[in-house]
C-alpha positions in Angstrom: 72.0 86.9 143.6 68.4 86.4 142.1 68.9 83.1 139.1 66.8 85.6 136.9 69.8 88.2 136.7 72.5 88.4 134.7 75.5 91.1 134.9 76.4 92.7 132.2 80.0 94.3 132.3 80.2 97.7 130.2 83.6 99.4 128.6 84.2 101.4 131.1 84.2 98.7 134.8 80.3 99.5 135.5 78.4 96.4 135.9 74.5 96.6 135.0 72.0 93.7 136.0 68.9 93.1 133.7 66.2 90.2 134.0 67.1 87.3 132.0 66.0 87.5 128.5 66.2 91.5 128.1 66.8 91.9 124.8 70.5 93.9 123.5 68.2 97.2 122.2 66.3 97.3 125.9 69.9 97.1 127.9 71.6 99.8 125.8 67.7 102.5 126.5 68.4 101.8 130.2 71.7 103.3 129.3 70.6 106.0 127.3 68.3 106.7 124.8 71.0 108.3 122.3 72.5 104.8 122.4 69.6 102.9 121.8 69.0 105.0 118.9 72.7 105.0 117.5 73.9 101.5 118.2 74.3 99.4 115.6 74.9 96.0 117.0 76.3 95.0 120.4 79.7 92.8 120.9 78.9 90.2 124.1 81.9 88.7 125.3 83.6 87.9 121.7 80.4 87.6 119.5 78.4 90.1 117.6 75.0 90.6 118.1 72.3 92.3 116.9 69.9 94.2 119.1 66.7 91.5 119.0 69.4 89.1 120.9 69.0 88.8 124.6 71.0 88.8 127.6 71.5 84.4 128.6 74.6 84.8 131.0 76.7 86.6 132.7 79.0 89.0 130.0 81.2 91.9 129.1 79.2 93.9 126.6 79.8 97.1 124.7 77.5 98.4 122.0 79.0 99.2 118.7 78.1 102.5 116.8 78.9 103.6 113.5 82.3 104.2 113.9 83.3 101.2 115.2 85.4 98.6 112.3 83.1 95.9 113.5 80.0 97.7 112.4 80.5 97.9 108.4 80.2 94.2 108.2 76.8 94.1 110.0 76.0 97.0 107.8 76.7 95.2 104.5 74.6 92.2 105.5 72.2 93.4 106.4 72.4 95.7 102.5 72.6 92.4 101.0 69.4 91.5 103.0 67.6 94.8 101.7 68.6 94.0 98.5 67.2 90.9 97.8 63.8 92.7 99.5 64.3 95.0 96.5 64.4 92.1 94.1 61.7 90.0 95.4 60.2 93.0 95.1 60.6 93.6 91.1 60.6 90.0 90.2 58.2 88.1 92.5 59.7 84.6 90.8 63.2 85.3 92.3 64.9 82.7 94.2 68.2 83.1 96.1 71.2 81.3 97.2 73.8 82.8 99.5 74.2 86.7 100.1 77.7 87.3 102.3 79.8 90.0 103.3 82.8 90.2 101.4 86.2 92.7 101.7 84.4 96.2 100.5 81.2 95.2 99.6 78.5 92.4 99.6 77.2 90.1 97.3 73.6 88.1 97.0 73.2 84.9 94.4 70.1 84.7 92.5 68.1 82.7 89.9 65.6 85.2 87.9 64.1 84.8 84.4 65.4 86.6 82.6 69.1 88.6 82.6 69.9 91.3 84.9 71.1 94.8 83.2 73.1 97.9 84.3 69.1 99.4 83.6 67.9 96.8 86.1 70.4 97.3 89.1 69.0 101.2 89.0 65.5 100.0 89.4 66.8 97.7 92.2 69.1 99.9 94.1 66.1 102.4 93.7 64.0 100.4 95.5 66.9 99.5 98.4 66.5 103.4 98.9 62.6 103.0 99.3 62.7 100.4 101.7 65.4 102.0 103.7 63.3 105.0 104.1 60.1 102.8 105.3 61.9 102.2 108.5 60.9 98.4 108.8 62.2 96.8 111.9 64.6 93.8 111.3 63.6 90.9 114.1 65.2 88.0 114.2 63.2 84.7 114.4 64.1 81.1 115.7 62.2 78.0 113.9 62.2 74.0 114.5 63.8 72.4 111.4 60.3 71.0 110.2 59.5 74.9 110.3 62.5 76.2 108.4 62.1 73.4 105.8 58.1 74.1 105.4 58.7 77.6 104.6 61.4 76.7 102.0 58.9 74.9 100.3 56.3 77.1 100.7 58.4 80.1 99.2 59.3 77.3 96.6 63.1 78.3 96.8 65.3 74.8 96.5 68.8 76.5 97.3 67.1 77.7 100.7 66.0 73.9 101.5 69.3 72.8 100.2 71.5 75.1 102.7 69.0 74.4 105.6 69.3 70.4 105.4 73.2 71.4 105.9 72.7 72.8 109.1 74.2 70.7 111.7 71.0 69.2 114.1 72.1 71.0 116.9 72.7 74.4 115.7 70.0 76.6 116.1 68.5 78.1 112.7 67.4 81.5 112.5 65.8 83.9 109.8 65.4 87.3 109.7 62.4 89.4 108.6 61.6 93.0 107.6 58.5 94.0 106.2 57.1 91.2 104.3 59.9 89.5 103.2 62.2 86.9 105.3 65.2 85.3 104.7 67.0 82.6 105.8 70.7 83.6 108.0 72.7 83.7 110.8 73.1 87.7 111.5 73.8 89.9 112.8 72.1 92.9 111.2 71.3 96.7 111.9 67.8 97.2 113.9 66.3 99.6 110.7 66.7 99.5 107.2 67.0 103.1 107.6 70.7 102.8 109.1 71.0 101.6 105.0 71.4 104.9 103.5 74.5 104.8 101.2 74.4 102.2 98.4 75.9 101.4 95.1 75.0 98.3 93.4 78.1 97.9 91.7 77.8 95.0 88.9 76.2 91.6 88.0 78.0 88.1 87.1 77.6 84.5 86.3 78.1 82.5 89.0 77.6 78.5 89.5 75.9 77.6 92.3 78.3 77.0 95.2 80.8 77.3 92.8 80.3 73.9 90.9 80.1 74.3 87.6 78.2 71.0 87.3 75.0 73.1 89.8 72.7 75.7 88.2 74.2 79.1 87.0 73.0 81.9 89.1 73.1 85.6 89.0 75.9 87.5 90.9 75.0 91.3 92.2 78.3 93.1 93.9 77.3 95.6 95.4 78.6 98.2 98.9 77.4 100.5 101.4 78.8 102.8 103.7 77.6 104.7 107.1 78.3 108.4 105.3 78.0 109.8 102.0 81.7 110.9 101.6 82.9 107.2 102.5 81.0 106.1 99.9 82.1 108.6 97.2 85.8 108.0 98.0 85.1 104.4 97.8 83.7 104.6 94.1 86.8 106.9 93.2 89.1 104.4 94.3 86.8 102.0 92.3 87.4 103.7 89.1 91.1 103.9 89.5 91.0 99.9 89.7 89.6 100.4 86.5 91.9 101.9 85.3 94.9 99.8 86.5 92.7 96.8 85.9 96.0 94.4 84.0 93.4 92.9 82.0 92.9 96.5 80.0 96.3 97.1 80.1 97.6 94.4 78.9 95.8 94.4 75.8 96.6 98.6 75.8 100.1 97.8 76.1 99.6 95.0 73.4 101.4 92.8 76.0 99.7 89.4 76.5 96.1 87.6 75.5 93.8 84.8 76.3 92.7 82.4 74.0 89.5 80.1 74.1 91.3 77.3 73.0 93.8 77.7 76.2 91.3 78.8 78.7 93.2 80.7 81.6 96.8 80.1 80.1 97.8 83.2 79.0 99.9 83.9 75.3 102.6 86.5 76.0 103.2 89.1 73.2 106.6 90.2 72.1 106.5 92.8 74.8 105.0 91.1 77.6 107.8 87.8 77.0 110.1 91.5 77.4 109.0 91.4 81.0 108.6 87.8 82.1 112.1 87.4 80.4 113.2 90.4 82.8 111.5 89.1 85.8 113.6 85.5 85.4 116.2 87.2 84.7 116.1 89.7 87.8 115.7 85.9 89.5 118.6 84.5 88.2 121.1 87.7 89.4 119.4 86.9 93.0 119.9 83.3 92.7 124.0 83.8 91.8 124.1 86.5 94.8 122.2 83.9 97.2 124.1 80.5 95.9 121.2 78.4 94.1 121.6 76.2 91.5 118.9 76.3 88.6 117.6 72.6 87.3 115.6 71.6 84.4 112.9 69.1 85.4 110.1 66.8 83.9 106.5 68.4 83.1 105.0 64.8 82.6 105.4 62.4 85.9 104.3 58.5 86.6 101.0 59.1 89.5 103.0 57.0 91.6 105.5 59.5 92.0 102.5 61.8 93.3 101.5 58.9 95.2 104.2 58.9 96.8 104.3 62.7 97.6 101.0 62.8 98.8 99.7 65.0 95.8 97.3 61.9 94.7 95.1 62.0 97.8 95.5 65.6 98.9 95.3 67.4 95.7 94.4 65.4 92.9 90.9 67.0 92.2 93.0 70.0 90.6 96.1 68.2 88.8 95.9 67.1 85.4 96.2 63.8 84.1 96.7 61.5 81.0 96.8 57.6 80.1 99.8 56.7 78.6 101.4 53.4 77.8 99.3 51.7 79.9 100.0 54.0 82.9 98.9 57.4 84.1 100.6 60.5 84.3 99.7 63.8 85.8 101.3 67.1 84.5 103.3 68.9 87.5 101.2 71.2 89.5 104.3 71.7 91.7 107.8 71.2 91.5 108.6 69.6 95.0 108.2 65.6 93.9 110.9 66.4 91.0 112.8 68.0 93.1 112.8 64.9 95.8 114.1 62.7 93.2 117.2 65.1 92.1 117.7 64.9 95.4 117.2 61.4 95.8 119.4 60.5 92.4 122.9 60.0 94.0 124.9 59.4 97.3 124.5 63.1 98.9 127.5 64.6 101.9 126.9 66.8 104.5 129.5 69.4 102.5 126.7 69.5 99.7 123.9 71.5 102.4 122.5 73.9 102.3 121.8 72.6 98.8 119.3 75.3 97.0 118.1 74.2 93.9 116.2 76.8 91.8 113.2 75.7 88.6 111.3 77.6 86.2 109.1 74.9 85.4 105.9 75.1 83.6 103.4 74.3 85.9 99.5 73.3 85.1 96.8 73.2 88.3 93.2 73.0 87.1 91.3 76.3 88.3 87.7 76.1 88.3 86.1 78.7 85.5 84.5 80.6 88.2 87.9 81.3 90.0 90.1 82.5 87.0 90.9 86.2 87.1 93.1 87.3 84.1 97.0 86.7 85.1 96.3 86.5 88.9 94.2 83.1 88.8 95.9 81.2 85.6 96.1 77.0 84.9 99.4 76.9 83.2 102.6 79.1 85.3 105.7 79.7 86.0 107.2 80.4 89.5 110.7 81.3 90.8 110.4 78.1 92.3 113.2 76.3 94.7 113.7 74.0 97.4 116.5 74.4 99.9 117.9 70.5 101.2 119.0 71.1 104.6 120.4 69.5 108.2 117.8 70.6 110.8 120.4 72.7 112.7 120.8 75.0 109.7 117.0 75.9 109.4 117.3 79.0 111.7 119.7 80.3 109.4 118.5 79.7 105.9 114.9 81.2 107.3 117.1 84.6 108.3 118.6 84.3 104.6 115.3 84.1 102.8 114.0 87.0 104.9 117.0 89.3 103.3 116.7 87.4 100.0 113.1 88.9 99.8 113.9 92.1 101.1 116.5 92.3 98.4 114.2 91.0 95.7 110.9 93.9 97.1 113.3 96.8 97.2 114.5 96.2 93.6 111.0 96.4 92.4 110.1 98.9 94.6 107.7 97.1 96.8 107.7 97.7 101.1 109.0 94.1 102.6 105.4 93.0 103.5 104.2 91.2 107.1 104.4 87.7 107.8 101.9 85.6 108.3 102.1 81.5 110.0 100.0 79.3 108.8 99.6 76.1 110.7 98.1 72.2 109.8 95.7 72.3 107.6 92.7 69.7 108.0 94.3 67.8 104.6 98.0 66.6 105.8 100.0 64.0 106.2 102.6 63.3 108.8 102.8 62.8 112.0 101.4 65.5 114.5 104.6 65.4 116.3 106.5 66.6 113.2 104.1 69.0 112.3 104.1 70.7 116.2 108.3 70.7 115.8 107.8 72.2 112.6 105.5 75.0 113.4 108.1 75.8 116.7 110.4 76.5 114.0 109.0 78.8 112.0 107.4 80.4 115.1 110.3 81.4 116.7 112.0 82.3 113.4 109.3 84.9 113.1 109.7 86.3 116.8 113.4 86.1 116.4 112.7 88.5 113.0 111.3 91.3 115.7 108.6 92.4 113.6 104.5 91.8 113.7 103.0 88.8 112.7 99.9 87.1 112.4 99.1 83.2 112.9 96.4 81.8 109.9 95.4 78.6 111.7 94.9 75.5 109.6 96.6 78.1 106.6 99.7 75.7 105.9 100.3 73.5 103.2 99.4 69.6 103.7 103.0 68.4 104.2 104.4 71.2 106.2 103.4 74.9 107.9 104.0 78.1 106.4 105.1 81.3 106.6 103.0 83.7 103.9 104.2 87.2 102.8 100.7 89.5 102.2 102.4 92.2 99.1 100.2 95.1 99.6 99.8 97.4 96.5 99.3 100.9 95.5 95.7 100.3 96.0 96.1 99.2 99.4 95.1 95.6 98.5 96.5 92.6 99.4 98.2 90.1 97.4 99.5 86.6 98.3 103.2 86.2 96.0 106.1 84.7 98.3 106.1 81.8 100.8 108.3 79.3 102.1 107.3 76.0 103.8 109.1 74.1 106.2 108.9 69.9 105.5 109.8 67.4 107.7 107.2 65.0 105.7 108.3 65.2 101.7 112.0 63.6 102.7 111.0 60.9 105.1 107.7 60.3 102.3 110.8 59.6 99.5 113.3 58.6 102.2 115.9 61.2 101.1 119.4 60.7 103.0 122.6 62.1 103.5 125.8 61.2 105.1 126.5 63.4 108.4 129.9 64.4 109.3 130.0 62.1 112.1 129.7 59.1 109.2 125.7 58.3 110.0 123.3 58.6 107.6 120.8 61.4 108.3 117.5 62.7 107.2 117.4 66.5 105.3 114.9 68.9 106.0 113.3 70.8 102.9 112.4 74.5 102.5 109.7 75.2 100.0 110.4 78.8 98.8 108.9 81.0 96.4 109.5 84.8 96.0 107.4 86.3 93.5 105.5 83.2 93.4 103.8 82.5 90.0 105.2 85.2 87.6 102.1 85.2 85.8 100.5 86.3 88.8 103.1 88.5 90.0 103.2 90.2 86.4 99.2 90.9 87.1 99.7 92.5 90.3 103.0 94.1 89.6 100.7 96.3 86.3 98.2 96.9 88.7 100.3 98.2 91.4 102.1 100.2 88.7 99.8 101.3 86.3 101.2 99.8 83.5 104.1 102.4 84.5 107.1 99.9 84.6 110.5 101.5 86.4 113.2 101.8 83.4 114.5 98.7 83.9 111.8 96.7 83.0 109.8 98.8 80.6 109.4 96.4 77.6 110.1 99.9 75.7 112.8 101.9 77.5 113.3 105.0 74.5 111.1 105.9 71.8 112.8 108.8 69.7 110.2 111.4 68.0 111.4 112.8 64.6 110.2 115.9 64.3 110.0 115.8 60.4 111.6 113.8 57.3 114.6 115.6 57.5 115.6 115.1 60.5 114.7 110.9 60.3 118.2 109.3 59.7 119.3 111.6 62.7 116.5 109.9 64.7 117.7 106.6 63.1 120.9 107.1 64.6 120.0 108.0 67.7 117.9 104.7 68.0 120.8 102.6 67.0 123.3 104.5 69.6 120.6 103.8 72.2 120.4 100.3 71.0 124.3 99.2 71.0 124.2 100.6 74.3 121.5 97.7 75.3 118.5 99.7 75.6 114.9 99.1 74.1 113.9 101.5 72.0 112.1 102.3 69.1 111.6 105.0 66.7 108.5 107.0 65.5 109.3 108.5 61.8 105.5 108.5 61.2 104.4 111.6 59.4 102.1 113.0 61.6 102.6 115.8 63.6 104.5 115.8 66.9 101.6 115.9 68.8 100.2 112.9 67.9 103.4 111.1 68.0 103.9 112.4 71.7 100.3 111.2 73.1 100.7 107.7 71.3 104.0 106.8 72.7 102.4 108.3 76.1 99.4 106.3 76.0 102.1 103.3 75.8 103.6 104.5 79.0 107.2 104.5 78.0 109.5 106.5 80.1 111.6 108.3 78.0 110.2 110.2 74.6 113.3 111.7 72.9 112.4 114.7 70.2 114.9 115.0 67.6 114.6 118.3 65.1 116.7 120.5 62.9 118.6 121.9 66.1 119.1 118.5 68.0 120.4 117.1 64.8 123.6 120.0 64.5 124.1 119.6 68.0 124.3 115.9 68.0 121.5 115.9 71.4 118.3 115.8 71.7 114.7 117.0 73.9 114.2 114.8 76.5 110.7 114.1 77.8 110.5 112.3 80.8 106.9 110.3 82.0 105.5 111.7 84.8 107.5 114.7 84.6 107.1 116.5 80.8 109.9 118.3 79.1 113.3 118.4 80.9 115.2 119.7 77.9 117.8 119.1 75.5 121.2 116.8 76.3 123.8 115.6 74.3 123.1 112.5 73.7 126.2 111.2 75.2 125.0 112.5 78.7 121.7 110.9 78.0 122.7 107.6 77.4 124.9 108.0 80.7 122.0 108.6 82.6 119.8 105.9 80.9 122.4 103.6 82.1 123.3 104.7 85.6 119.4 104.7 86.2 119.1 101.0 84.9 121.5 99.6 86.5 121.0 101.3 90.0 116.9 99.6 89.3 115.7 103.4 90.0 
C-alpha cells in the first residue's frame, strides 16, 4: 500500500482510501454530496473534528449530523464564536477572554466600555442572525507561537496573550477565522455560520477573570442555540419554569430565609424556613435511631495542628478560615472528620464497640469564592447530616450495603427516585500511599457491582484522603444535583493513629466511612424548593392548615378549629382578615400551603368544615373529626 494513503473505516465495515492530507469535508463529498452538505463535524477514532481537519493515519471515522448528541456541543462553540463576531462587531474596542460550551448553553467573557443591557444583547443576537445568514466559511488555521503571540498584540487583547503563553510548547495552537474576525481556540466548529440558526442570548453577569477576584472583572453573556426551532422554544419554556422554581424567589415569597451583606453567603433562616431545617434534622435523627448512630457535639474552633495533622493544612487550606489566638492559630471546621478522629481517639476502643457510627450537625464554614455562591446551593457557613462510621476492614462490605438502603429510605421519604452512583477515584491532591488508595478503590468498586445497578467511574473525582462514591439527585427539572456521598479512608486513622483492640487481643487499625445523605441541608433545602416548587409534602410544609373565616361571625368557630388542629400537632394558622373569601383563598395559595379550610355559618352548626386541597380545589365539607384523622394518617405515612 502506497505511504500517501490512508484507510478510513466508515460505520457500516466499508473502508475508503484517500491521499494523505484530504481534508474531513472532501472525504464525506466522495461519499455523498447530501453528506457533505449536512455533516456537521466528523468523529476520527475517539476525537471530534471539524471538517477543515485532514485525514494523518489510518482511522474509523463517521460523520456526525444534526441529530447526533455529539453535534450540539460543536454547535454551541461555534455560537459562542459567532457571538463575539457580533460584538466585535458593535463595539470595535471589545476584548475577550474565554467563550466555552457549557450544560445547555454557551458562554463568552468580555471586557467592553461600557455595561451591557437586555437592549444591547437584542442588537447582538441581531447581528449573530446576520452573520449566520452571510454564510462565511469557518477554516481553521495553525500558527508558530511567535505568530499567535504577534497577533495578540496586534489585536491589542492581553487575556488572548495571557492564555496563549499557557499553552504547553508542544501543543499545537490553532485559531479559527470567519469572515474578518479570528479567534483564538481549539475547535471543533460547524463548516458555516449558517448551520447557527436558532439563538437566544439569554443574560449578562459579572465575572472575574479566571475566576480570581483579585484579575479584572469581565462581562459574562449566557447564551444557547439549538439545530430546530421547536428545540429551542421548548428549551426557553423549561427556562421560565426555572424561574419560577428559582429558591431564591421563593424563599423570600414564602418569607422563609434571607442573605445579609454583613454575612455574605450565610444564609438567616426565618421562622418558617428554621420550620423546615428543624424538620429536615429531625427526619435525620428518626433515620439515625432506625440505622444505630450516635449524635455528638463537637468543636467549631480547632488548633491548625490538628488540620495539620489531617492533611486539611496542605490540601485545603486556601478555603478554610482562620484566626490568631493566644499566640496560636486556629481554623474554624470546614469538615467534621478531624473532630471526629479525636472522639475516636479519646479512649481505649474494643472490637464490640464497631461498627461505631457517630452522627454531627456541626456548623461548618468553607470560604467560597464570590463568583461561586449561588443562593442556598453554594453557601460559606452549613450544616450537614454529617457522620463517620469507625470500622474493622472486614465489615466494609456490609456497612456500604447499609448506607445504600439508609439512602433509599431517606429518598423515598422525600419523594426523590434513589439516584445512580458514581466512583470517583485519586484525586491529583492526596495523601497516602498508592497502595492504600488502589485497596480502597477495589472496595468500593466491587461494592457498586455487587449493588447490580449502573454506574459510572469520575477519575481523579475522590476526595484527598480516600475515593468516593457520589449519588447525582436528579430533580423535577431533570437537573442534576450533587447531595449524598460516602468516602472510604484508610489514610485519616493511620494519619491520627486510631486503634482498637481486636478480638484476638492485638491492637488493630479501624477503617473510616465518611457519609453524608442530604449533604449540606442548606443546599439540600435549595434544591429540595426547586424540585418542589415551593410545594412542600404535608409533612414538612412550614404551614400545614390555614382555616378561612368566612365572616366575623363565624371567627371564634375558626378560632377553634385552629386550636383543635394545633393540640393535634399540626401547623396552622388562621385568616380572620375582613376581606372577602376570595382574597383570603389566593393569599394563602400564593403561600403554597396544602390545606385551606373554609369555615361559615353552616360548617360552624355542623361542627366541619370545606376542605380545599392544593393542587386539587374544593373536595368538600368533613367533620372536622375526620379531617384531622386524615391530616394525621397522611403525615405520618410522609405522603
Amino acid at each position: 500500500m502506497s505511504e500517501t494513503l490512508v484507510r478510513l473505516q466508515l460505520p457500516d465495515g466499508s473502508v475508503r482510501e484517500v491521499e494523505k492530507g484530504t481534508t474531513l469535508r472532501e472525504v464525506a463529498t466522495s461519499i455523498g454530496a447530501r453528506l457533505a452538505k449536512a455533516a456537521v463535524a466528523a468523529v476520527v477514532d475517539d476525537e471530534v473534528q471539524d471538517l477543515t481537519r485532514v485525514a494523518e493515519r489510518d482511522a474509523e471515522i463517521r460523520f456526525l449530523l444534526d441529530k447526533d448528541p455529539e453535534s450540539l456541543d460543536v454547535l454551541r462553540h461555534s455560537s459562542a464564536h459567532l457571538m463575539a463576531q457580533a460584538v466585535k462587531r458593535l463595539f470595535p474596542e471589545a476584548k475577550f477572554g474565554v467563550g466555552p460550551v457549557i450544560e445547555n448553553g454557551f458562554y463568552y467573557d468580555m471586557v467592553i466600555d461600557r455595561t451591557l443591557t437586555p437592549e444591547d444583547l437584542e442588537k447582538i443576537e441581531k447581528e449573530m442572525k446576520k452573520i449566520s445568514s452571510e454564510k462565511l466559511p469557518i477554516e481553521r488555521k495553525e500558527w508558530s507561537r511567535n505568530q499567535a503571540v504577534e497577533w495578540s498584540r496586534e489585536i491589542g487583547d492581553e487575556f488572548k496573550e495571557e492564555l496563549i503563553s499557557a499553552i504547553a510548547e508542544d501543543e499545537v495552537i490553532s485559531f479559527y477565522t470567519q469572515g474578518g474576525f479570528t479567534d483564538l481556540c481549539t475547535g471543533p466548529h460547524v463548516p458555516l455560520t449558517s448551520f447557527i440558526k436558532h439563538i437566544k442570548l439569554l443574560s449578562v453577569a459579572g465575572a472575574y477573570w479566571r475566576g480570581d477576584e483579585n484579575r479584572p472583572m469581565m462581562q459574562r453573556i449566557y447564551g444557547t442555540s439549538f439545530f430546530s426551532k421547536k428545540e429551542l422554544d421548548a428549551h426557553l419554556e423549561w427556562l421560565e419554569e426555572v424561574k419560577k422554581r428559582d429558591h431564591r424567589k421563593l424563599g423570600k415569597d414564602l418569607d422563609l430565609f434571607f442573605f445579609h451583606q454583613h454575612a455574605p453567603a450565610s444564609p438567616f433562616f426565618l421562622p418558617k424556613g428554621a420550620v423546615l431545617y428543624n424538620l429536615l434534622q429531625d427526619y435525620a435523627r428518626e433515620l439515625y435511631e432506625e440505622f444505630d448512630y450516635q449524635e455528638v457535639v463537637t468543636p467549631q474552633i480547632l488548633h491548625s495542628d490538628l488540620w495539620r495533622t489531617s492533611g486539611h493544612y496542605d490540601n485545603y487550606k486556601d478555603d478554610m478560615y482562620f484566626i490568631d489566638s493566644d499566640g496560636g492559630e486556629y481554623g474554624v471546621k470546614p469538615m467534621n472528620c478531624p473532630g471526629h478522629m479525636l472522639l475516636f481517639g479519646s479512649k481505649v476502643r474494643s472490637y464490640r464497640e464497631l461498627p461505631l457510627r457517630i452522627a454531627d450537625f456541626g456548623r461548618l464554614h468553607r470560604f467560597e469564592r464570590s463568583g461561586v455562591i449561588r443562593g442556598l446551593t453554594r453557601v460559606r457557613s452549613f450544616a450537614q447530616d454529617d457522620a463517620h462510621i469507625f470500622l474493622a476492614p472486614e465489615m466494609i462490605g456490609d456497612e456500604i450495603r447499609r448506607l445504600f438502603q439508609m439512602m433509599r429510605t431517606t429518598y423515598e421519604g422525600l419523594g426523590l427516585e434513589f439516584p445512580p452512583m458514581a466512583l470517583g477515584t485519586r484525586p491529583e491532591k492526596s495523601v497516602g500511599s498508592a497502595d492504600l488508595w488502589e485497596k480502597a478503590e477495589k472496595i468500593l468498586h466491587q461494592a457498586l457491582v455487587d449493588h447490580g445497578e449502573p454506574f459510572t467511574v469520575n477519575e481523579g473525582d475522590g476526595a484527598f484522603y480516600g475515593p468516593k462514591i457520589d449519588f447525582p439527585v436528579k430533580d423535577a427539572l431533570g437537573r442534576e444535583w450533587q447531595l449524598s456521598t460516602l468516602q472510604l479512608d484508610f489514610n485519616l486513622p493511620e494519619r491520627f493513629d486510631l486503634k482498637y483492640s481486636a478480638a484476638d487481643g492485638t491492637t488493630q487499625r479501624p477503617v473510616v466511612i465518611h457519609r453524608a445523605i442530604l449533604g449540606s441541608l442548606e443546599r439540600f433545602l435549595g434544591v429540595y424548593i426547586e424540585h418542589t416548587g415551593g410545594n412542600f409534602p404535608a409533612w414538612l410544609a412550614p404551614v400545614q392548615v390555614r382555616v378561612l373565616s368566612m365572616n366575623e361571625e363565624v371567627a371564634e368557630y375558626a378560632r377553634q378549629v385552629g386550636q383543635t388542629l394545633k393540640e393535634a400537632g399540626f401547623r396552622v394558622e388562621v385568616d380572620q382578615k375582613s376581606e372577602k373569601l376570595g382574597a383570603k383563598i389566593r393569599a394563602a395559595t400564593l403561600l403554597k400551603i396544602p390545606y385551606l379550610l373554609i369555615v361559615g355559618a353552616r360548617e360552624a352548626e355542623a361542627g366541619s368544615v370545606a376542605v380545599r386541597v392544593r393542587g386539587q380545589g374544593d373536595r368538600g365539607a368533613c367533620p372536622l373529626d375526620d379531617f384531622v384523622a386524615e391530616l394525621r394518617q397522611t403525615v405520618d405515612a410522609r405522603r
